[in-house]
PDB file with one MODEL, atoms N, CA, C and O in Angstrom:
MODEL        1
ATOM      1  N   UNK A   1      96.193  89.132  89.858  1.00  0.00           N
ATOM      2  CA  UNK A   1      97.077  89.726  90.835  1.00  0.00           C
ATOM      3  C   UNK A   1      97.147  91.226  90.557  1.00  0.00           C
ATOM      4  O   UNK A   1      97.415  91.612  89.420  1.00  0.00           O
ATOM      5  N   UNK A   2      96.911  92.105  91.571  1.00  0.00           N
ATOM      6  CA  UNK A   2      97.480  93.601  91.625  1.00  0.00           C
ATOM      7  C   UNK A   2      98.459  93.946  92.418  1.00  0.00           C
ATOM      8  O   UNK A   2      98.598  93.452  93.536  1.00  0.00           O
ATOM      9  N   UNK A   3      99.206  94.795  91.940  1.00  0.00           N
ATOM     10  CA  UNK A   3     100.057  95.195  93.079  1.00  0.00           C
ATOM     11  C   UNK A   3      99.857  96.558  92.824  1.00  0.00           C
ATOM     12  O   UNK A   3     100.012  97.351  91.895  1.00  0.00           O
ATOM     13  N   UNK A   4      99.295  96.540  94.449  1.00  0.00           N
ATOM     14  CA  UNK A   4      98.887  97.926  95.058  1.00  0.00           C
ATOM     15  C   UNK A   4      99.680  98.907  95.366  1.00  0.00           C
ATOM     16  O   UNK A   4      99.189 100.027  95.507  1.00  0.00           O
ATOM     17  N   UNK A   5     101.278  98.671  95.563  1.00  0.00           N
ATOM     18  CA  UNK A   5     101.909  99.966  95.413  1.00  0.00           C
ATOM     19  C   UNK A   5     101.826 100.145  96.782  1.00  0.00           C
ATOM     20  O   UNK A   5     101.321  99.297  97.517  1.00  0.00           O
ATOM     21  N   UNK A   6     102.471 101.605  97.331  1.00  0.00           N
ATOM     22  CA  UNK A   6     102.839 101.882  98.426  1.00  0.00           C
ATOM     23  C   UNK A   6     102.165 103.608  98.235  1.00  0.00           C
ATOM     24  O   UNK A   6     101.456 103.963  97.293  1.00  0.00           O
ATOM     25  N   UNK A   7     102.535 104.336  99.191  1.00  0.00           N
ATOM     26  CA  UNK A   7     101.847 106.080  99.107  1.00  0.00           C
ATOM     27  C   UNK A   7     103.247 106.293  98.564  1.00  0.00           C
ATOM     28  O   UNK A   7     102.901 107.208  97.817  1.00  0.00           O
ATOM     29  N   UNK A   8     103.954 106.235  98.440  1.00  0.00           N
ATOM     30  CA  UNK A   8     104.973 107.019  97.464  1.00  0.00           C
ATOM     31  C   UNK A   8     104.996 106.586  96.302  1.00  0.00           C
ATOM     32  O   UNK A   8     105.738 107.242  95.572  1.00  0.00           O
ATOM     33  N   UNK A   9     104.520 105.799  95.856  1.00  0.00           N
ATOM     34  CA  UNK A   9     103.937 105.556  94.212  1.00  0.00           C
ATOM     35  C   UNK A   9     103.501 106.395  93.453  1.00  0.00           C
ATOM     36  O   UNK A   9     102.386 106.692  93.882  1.00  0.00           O
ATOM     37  N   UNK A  10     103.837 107.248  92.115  1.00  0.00           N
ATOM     38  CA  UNK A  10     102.828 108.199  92.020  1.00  0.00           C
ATOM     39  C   UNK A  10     101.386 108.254  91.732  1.00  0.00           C
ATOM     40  O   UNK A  10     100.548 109.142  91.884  1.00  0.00           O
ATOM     41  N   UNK A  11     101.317 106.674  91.128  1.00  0.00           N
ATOM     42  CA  UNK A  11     100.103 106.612  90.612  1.00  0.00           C
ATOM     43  C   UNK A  11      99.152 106.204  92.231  1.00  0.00           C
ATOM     44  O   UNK A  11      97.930 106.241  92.090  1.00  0.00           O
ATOM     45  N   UNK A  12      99.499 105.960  93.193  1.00  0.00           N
ATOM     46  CA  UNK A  12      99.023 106.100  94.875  1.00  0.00           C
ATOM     47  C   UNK A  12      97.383 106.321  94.547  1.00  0.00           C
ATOM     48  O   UNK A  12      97.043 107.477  94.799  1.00  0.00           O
ATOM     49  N   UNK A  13      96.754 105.830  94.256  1.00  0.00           N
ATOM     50  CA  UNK A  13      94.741 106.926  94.383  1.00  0.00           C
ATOM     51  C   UNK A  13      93.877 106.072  93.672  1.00  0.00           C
ATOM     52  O   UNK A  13      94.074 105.350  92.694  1.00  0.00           O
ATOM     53  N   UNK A  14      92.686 106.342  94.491  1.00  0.00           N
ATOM     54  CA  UNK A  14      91.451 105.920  94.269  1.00  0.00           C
ATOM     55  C   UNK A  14      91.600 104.612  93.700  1.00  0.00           C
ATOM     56  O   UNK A  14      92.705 104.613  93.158  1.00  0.00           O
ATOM     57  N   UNK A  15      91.175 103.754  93.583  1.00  0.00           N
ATOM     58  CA  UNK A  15      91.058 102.419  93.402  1.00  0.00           C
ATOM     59  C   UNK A  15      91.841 101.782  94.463  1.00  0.00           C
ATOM     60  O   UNK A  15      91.472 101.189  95.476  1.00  0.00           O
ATOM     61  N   UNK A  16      93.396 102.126  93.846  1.00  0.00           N
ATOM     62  CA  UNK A  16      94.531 101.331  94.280  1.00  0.00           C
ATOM     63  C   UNK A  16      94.443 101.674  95.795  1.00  0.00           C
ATOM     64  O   UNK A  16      94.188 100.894  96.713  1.00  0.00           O
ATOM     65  N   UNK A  17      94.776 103.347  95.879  1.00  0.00           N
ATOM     66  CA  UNK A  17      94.437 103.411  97.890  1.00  0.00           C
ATOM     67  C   UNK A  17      93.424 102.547  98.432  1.00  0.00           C
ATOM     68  O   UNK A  17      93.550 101.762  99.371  1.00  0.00           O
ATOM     69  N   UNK A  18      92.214 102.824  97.603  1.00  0.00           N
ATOM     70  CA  UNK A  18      91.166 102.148  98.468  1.00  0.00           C
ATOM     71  C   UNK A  18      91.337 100.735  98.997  1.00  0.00           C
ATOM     72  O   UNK A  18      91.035 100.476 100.162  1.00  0.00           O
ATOM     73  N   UNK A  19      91.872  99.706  98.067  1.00  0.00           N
ATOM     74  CA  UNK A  19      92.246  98.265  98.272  1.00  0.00           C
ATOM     75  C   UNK A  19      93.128  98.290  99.181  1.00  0.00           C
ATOM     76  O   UNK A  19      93.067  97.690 100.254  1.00  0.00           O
ATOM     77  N   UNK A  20      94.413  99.320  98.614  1.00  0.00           N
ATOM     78  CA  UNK A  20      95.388  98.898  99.900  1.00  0.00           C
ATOM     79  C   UNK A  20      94.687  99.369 101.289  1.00  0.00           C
ATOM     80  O   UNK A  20      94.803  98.782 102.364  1.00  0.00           O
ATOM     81  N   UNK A  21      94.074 100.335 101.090  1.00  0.00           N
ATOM     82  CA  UNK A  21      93.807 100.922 102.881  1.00  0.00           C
ATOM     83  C   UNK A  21      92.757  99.164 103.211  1.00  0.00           C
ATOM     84  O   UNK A  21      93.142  98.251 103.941  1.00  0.00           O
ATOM     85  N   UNK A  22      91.744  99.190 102.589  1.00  0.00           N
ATOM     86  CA  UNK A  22      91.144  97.462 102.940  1.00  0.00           C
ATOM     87  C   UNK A  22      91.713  96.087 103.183  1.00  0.00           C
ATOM     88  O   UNK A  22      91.076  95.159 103.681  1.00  0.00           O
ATOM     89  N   UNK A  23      92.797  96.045 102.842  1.00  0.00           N
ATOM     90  CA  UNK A  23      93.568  94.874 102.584  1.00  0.00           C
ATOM     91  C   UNK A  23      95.146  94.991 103.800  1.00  0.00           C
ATOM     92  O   UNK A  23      95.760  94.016 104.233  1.00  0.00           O
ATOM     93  N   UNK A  24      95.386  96.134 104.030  1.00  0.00           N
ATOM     94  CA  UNK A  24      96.192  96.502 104.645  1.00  0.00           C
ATOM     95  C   UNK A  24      96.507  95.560 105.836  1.00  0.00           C
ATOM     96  O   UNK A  24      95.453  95.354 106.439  1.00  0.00           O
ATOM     97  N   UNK A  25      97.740  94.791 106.512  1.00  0.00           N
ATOM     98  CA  UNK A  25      97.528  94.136 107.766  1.00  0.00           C
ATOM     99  C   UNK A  25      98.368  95.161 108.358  1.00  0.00           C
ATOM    100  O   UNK A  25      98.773  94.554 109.349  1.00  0.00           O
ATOM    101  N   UNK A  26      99.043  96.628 108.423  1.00  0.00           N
ATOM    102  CA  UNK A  26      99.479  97.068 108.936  1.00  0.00           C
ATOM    103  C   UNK A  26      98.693  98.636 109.601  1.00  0.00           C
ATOM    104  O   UNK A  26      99.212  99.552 110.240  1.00  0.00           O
ATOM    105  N   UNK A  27      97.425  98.467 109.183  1.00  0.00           N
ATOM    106  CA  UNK A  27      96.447  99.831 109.334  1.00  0.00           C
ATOM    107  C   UNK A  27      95.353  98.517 110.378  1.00  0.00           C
ATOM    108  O   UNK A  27      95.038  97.333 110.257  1.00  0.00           O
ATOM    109  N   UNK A  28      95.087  99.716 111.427  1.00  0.00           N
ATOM    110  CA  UNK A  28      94.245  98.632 112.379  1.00  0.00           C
ATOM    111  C   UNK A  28      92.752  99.138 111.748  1.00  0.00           C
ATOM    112  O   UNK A  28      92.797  99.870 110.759  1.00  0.00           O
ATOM    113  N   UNK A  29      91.513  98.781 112.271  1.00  0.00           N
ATOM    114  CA  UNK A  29      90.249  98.895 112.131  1.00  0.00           C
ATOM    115  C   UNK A  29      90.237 100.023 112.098  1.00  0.00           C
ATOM    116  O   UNK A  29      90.058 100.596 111.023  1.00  0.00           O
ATOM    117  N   UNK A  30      90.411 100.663 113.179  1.00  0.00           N
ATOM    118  CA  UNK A  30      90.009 102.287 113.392  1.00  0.00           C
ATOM    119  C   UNK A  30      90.939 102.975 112.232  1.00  0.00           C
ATOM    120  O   UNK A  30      90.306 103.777 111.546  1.00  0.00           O
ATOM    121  N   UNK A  31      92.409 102.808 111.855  1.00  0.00           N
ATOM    122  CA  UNK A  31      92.610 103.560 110.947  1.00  0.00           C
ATOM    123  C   UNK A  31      91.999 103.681 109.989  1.00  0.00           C
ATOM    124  O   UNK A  31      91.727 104.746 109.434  1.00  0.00           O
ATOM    125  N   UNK A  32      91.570 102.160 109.524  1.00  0.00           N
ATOM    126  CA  UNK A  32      91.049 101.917 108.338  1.00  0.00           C
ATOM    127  C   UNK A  32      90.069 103.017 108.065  1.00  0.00           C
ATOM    128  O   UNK A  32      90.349 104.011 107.394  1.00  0.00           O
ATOM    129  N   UNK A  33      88.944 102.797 108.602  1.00  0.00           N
ATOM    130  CA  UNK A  33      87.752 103.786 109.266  1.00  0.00           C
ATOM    131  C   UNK A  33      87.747 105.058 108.828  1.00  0.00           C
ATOM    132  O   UNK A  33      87.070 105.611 107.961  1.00  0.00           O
ATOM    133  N   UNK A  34      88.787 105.535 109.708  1.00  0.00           N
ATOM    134  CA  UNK A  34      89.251 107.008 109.610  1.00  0.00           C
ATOM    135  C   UNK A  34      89.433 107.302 108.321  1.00  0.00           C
ATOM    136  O   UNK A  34      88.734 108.157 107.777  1.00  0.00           O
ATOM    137  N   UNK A  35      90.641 106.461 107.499  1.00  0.00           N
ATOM    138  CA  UNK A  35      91.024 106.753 106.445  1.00  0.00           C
ATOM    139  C   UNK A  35      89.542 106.503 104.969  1.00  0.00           C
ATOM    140  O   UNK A  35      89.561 107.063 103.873  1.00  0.00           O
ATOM    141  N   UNK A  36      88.779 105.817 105.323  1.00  0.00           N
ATOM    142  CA  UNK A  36      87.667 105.496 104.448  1.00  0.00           C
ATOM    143  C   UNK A  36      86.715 106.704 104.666  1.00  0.00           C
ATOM    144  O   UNK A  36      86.094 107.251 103.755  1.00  0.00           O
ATOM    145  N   UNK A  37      86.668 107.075 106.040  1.00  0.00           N
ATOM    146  CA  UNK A  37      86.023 107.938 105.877  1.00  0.00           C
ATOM    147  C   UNK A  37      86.107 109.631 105.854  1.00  0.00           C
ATOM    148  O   UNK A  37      85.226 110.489 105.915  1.00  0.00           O
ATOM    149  N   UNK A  38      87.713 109.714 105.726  1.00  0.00           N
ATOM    150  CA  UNK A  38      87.845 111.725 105.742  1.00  0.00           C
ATOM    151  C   UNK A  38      88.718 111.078 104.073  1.00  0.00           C
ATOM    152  O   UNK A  38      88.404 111.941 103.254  1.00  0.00           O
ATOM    153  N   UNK A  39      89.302 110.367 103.582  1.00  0.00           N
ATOM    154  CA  UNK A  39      89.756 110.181 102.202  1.00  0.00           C
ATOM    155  C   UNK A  39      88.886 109.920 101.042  1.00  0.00           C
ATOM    156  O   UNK A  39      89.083 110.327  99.897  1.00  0.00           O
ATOM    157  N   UNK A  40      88.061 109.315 101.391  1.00  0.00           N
ATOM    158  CA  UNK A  40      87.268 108.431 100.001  1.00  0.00           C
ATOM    159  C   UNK A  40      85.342 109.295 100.523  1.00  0.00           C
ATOM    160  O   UNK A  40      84.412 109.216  99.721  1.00  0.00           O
ATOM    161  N   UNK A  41      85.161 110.046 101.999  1.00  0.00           N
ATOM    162  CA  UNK A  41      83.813 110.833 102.109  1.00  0.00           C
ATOM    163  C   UNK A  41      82.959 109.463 102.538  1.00  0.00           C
ATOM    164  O   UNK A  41      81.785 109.575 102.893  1.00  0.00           O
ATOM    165  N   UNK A  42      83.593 108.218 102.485  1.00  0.00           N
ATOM    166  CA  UNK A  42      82.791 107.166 102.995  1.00  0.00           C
ATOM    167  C   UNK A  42      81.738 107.418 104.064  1.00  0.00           C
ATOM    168  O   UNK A  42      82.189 108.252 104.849  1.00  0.00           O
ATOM    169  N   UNK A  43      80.483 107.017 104.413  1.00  0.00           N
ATOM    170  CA  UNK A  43      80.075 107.196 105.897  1.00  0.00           C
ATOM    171  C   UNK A  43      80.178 105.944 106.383  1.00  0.00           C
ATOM    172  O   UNK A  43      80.306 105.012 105.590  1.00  0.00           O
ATOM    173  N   UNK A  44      80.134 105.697 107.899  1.00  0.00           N
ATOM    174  CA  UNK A  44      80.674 104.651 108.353  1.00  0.00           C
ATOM    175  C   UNK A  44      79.338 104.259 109.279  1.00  0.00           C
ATOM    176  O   UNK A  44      79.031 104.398 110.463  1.00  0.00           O
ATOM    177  N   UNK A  45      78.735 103.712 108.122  1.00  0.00           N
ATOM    178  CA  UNK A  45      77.244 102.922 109.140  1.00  0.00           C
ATOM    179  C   UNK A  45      77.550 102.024 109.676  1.00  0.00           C
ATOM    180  O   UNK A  45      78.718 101.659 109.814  1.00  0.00           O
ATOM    181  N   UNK A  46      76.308 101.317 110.211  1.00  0.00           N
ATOM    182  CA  UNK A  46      77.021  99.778 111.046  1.00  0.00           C
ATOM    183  C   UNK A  46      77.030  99.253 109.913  1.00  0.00           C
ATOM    184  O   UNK A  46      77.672  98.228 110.146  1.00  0.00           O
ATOM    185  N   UNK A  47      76.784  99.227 108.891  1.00  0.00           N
ATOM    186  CA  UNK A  47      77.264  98.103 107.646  1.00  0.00           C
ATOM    187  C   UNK A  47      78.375  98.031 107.390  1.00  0.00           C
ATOM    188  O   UNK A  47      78.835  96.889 107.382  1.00  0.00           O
ATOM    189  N   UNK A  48      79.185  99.024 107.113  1.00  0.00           N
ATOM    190  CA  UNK A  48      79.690  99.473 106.529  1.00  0.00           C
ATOM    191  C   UNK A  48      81.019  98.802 107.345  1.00  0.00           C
ATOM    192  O   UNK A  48      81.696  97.816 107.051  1.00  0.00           O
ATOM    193  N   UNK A  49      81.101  99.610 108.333  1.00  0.00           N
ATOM    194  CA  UNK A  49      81.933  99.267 109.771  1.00  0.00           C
ATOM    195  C   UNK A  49      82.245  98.042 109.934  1.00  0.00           C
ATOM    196  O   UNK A  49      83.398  97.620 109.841  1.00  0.00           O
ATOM    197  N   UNK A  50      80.841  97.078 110.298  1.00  0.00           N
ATOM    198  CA  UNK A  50      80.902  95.607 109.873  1.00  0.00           C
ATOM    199  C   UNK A  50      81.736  95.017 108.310  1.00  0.00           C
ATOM    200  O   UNK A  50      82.630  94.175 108.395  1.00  0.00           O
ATOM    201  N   UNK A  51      81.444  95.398 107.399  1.00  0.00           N
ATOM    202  CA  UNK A  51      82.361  95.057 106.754  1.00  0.00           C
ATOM    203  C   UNK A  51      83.797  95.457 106.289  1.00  0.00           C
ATOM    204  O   UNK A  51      84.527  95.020 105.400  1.00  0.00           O
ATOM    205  N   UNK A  52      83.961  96.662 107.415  1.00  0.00           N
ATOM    206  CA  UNK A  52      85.811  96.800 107.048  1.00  0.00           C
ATOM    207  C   UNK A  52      86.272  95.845 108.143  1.00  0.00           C
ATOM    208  O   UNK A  52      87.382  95.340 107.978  1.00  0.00           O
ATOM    209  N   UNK A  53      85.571  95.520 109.254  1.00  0.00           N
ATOM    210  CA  UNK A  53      86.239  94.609 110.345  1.00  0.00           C
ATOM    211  C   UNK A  53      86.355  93.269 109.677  1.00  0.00           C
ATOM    212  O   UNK A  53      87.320  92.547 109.926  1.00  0.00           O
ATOM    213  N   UNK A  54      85.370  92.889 108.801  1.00  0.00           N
ATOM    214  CA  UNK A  54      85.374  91.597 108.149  1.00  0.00           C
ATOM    215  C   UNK A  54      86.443  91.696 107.242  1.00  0.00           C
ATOM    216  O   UNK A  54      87.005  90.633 106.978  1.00  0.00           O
ATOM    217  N   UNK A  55      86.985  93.032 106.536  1.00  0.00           N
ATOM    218  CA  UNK A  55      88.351  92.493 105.454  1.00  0.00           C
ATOM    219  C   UNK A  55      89.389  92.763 106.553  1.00  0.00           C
ATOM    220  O   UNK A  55      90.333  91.974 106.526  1.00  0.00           O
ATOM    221  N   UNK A  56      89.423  93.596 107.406  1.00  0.00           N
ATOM    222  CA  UNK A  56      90.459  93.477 108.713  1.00  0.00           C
ATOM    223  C   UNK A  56      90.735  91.870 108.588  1.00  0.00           C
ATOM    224  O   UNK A  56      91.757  91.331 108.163  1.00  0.00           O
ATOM    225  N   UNK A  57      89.609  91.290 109.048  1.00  0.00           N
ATOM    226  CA  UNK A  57      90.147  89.767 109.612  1.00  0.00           C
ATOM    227  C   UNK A  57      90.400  89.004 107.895  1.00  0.00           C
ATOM    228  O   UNK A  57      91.125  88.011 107.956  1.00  0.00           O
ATOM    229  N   UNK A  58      90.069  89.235 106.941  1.00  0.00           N
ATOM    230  CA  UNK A  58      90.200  88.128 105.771  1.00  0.00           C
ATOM    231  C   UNK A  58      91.980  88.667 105.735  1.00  0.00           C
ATOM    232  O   UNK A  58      92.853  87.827 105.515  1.00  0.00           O
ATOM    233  N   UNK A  59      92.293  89.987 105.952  1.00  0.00           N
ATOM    234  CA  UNK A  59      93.799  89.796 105.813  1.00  0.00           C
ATOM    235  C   UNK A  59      94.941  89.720 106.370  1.00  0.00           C
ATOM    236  O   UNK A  59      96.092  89.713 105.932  1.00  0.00           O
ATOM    237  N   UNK A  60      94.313  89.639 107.794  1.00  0.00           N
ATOM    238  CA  UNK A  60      95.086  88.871 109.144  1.00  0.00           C
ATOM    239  C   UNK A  60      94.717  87.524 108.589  1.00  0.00           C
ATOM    240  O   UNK A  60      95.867  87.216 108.273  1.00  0.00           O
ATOM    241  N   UNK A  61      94.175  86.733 108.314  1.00  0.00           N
ATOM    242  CA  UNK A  61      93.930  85.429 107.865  1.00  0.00           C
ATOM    243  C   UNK A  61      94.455  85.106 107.149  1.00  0.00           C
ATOM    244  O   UNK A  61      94.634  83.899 107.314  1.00  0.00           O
ATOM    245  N   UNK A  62      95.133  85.625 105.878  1.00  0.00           N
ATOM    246  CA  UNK A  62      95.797  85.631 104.406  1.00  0.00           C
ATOM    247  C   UNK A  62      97.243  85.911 105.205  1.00  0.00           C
ATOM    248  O   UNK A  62      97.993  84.937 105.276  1.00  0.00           O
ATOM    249  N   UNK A  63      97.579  86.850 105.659  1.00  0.00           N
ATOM    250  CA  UNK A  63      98.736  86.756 106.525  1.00  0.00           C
ATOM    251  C   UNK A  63      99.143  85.666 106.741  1.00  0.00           C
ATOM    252  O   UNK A  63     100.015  85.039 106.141  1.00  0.00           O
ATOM    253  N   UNK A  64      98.206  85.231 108.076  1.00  0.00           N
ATOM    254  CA  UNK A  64      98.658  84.075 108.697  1.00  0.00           C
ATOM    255  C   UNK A  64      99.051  82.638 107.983  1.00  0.00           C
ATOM    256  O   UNK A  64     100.010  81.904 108.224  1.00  0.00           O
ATOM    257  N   UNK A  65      97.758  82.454 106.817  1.00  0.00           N
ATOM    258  CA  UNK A  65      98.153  81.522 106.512  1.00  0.00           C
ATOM    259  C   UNK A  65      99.493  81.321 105.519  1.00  0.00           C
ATOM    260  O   UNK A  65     100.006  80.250 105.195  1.00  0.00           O
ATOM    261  N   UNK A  66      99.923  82.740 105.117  1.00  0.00           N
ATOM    262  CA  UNK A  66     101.237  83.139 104.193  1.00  0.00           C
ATOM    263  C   UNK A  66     102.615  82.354 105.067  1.00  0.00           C
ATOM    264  O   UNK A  66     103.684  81.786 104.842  1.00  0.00           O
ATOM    265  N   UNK A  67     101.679  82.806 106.254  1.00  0.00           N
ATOM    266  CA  UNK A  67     103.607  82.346 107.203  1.00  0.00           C
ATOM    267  C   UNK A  67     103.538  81.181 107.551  1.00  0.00           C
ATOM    268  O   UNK A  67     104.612  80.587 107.648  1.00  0.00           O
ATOM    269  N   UNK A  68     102.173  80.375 107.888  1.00  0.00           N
ATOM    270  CA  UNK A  68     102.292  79.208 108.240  1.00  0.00           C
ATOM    271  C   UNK A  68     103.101  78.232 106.632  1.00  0.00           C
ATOM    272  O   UNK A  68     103.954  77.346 106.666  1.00  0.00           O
ATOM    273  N   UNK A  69     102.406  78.853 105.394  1.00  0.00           N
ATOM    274  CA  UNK A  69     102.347  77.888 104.044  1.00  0.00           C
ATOM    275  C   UNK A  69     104.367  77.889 104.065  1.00  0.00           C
ATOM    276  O   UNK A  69     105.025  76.869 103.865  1.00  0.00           O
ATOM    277  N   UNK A  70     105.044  79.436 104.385  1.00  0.00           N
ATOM    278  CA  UNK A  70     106.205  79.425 104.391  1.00  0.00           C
ATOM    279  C   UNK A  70     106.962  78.597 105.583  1.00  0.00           C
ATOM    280  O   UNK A  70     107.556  77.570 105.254  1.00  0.00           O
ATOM    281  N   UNK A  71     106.963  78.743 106.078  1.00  0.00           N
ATOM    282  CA  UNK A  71     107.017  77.662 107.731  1.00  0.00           C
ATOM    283  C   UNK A  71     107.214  76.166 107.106  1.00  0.00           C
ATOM    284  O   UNK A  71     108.133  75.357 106.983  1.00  0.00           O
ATOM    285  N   UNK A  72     106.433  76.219 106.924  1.00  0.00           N
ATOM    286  CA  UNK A  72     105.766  74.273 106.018  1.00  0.00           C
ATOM    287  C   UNK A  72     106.500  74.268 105.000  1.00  0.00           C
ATOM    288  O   UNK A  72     106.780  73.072 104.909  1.00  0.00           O
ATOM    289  N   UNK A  73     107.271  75.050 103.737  1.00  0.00           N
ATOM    290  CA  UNK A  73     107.688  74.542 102.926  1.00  0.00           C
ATOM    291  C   UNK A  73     108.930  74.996 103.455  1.00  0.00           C
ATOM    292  O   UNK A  73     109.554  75.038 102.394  1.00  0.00           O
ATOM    293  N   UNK A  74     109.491  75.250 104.051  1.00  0.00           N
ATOM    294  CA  UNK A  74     110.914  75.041 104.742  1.00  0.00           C
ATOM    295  C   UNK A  74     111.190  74.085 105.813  1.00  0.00           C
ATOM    296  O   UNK A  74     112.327  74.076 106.284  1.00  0.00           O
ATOM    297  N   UNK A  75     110.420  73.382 106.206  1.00  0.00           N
ATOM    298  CA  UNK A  75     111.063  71.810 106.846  1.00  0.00           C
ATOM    299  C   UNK A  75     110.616  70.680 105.969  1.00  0.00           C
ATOM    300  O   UNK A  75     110.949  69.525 106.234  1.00  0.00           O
TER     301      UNK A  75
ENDMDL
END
């Protein structure tokens, strides 16, 4: 387990940003993007692109299944 902290953290950078900006369910694709690529100098090939949309969806998925697992253990 990590906990990634928030931007007012001081220790906030490189590693830890990077995960949270990837993992983020509150930064859409395009932020993500943006932020990978004027923060971290990323370039944003179609690979690349393709795989921030793919952790986009693994943590809308991890989300979801967070609220359904909570849902279920309260009835």
């Amino acid at each position: 387990m990590v906990r990634l902290g928030d931007e007012s953290d001081a220790n906030y950078s490189g590693l830890l940003k990077f995960l949270e900006v990837l993992l983020s369910v509150e930064k859409t694709a395009a932020e993500k993007k943006s932020i990978l690529r004027t923060e971290f100098d990323l370039p944003m090939t179609q690979e690349i692109e393709s795989e921030v949309q793919t952790m986009c969806n693994v943590s809308q998925g991890v989300l979801e299944k967070g609220i359904r697992y909570a849902a279920n253990s309260k009835a």
